[in-house]
VEXPA-844513 format. One record per residue: x, y, z of N, C-alpha, C in turn; chain. Coordinates in steps of 0.1 Angstrom, whole numbers. Example, Ala and Ser with C-alpha at 12.3 -4.5 7.8 and 13.67 -1.06 7.14 Angstrom:
VEXPA-844513
    n.u    n.v    n.w   ca.u   ca.v   ca.w    c.u    c.v    c.w  c
    132    -57     78    123    -45     78    132    -33     78  A
    128    -22     71    137    -11     71    129      0     79  A
***
This chain:
VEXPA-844513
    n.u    n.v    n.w   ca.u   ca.v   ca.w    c.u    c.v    c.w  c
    378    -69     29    367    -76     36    371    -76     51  A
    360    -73     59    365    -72     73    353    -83     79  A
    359    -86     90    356    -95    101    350    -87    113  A
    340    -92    121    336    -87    132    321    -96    138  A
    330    -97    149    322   -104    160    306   -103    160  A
    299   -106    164    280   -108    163    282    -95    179  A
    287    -97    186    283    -82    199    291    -72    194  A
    303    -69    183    305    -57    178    292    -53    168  A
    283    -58    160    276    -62    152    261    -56    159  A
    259    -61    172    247    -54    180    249    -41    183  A
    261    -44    191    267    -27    195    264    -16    183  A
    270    -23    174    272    -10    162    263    -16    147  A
    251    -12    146    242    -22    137    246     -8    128  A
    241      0    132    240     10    121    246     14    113  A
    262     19    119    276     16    114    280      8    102  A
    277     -7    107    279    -17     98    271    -19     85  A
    258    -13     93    252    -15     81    256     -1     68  A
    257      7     75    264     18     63    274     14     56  A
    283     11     61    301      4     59    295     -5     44  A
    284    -15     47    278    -25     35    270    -17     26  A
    265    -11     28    254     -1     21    268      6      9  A
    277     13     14    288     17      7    299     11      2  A
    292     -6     -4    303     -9    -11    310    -24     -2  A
    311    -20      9    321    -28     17    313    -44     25  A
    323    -57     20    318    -68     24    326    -69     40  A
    312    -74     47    316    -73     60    311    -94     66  A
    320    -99     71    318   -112     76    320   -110     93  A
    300   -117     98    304   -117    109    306   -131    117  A
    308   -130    129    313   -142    131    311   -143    146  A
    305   -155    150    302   -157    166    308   -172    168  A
    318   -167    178    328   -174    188    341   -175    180  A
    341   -167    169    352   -171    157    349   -179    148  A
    336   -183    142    334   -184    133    327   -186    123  A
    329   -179    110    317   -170    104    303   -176    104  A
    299   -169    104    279   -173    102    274   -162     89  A
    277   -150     90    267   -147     79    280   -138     73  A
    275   -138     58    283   -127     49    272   -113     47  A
    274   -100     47    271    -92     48    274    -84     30  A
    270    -87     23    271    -78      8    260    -68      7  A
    268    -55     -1    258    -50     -9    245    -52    -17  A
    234    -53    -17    222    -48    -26    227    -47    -39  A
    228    -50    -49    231    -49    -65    221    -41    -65  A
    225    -27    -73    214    -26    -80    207    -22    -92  A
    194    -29    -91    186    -29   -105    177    -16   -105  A
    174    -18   -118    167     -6   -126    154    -13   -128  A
    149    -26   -131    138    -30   -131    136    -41   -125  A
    120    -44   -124    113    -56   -116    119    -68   -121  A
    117    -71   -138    124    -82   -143    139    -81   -135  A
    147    -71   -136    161    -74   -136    162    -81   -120  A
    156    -75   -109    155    -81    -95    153    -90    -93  A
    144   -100    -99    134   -109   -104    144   -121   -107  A
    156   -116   -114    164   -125   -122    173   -129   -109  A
    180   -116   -104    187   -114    -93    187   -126    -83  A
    173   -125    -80    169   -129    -68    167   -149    -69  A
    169   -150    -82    163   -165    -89    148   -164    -86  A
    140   -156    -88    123   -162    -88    122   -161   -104  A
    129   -157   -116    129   -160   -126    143   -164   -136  A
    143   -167   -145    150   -171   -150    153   -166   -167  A
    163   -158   -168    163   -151   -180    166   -160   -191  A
    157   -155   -201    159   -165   -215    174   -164   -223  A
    176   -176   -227    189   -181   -234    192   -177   -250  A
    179   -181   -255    175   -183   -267    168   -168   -272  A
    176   -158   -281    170   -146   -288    163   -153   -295  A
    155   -156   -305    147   -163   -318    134   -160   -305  A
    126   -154   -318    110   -151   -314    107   -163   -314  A
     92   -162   -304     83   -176   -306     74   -171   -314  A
     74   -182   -323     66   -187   -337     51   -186   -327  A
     39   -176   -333     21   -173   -335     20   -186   -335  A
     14   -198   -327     10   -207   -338    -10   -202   -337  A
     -7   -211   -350    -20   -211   -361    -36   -213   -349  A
    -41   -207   -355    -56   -206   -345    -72   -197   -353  A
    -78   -200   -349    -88   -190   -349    -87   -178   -342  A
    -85   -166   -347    -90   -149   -341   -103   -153   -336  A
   -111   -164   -338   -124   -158   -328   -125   -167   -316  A
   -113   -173   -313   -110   -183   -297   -111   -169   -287  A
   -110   -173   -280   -111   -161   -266    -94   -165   -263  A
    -86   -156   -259    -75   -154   -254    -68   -168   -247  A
    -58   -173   -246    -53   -182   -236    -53   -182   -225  A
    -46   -169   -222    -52   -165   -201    -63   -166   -201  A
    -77   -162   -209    -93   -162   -207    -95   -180   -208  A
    -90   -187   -209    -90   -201   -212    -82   -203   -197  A
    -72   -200   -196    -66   -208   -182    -76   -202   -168  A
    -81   -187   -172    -92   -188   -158   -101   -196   -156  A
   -105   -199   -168   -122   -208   -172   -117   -217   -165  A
   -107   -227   -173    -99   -238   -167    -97   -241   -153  A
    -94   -227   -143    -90   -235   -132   -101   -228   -124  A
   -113   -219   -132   -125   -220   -122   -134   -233   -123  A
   -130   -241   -135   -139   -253   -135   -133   -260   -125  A
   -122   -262   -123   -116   -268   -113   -118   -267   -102  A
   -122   -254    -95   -129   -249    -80   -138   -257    -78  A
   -147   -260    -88   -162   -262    -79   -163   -277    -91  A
***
């Protein structure tokens, strides 16, 4: 892991940013002392997996299917129920 100043950092953006692109954690630091960590991008193969990455979701714990529950086939869908739902709510 290397160290480097915030005006080595302007000077050479491009540089550094390859240096991190390829692997390498870079800490920079103004007046001597650090402010930002510089890591690689992990990377994913899917939306979910980035998703998780990123904490905007949260991967499930529990393999075991969720249990159909019991209903009428002739209800209209649950998302078709939550639009109705929050267009009554508009107006």
């Amino acid at each position: 892991m290397d160290t480097i100043g915030l005006r080595e950092l302007s000077h050479h953006t491009a540089q550094i940013v390859r240096r991190v692109r390829n692997g390498e954690t870079v800490i920079i630091t103004d007046h001597g002392k650090p402010v930002v960590r510089m890591t690689p991008e992990p990377a994913t193969s899917s939306l979910l997996a980035r998703w998780i990455a990123e904490g905007s979701v949260v991967q499930a714990v529990d393999e075991t299917p969720f249990a159909v529950p019991d209903g009428d086939p002739a209800d209209p869908p649950l998302s078709e129920r939550m639009i109705a739902a929050r267009d009554e709510e508009r107006w």
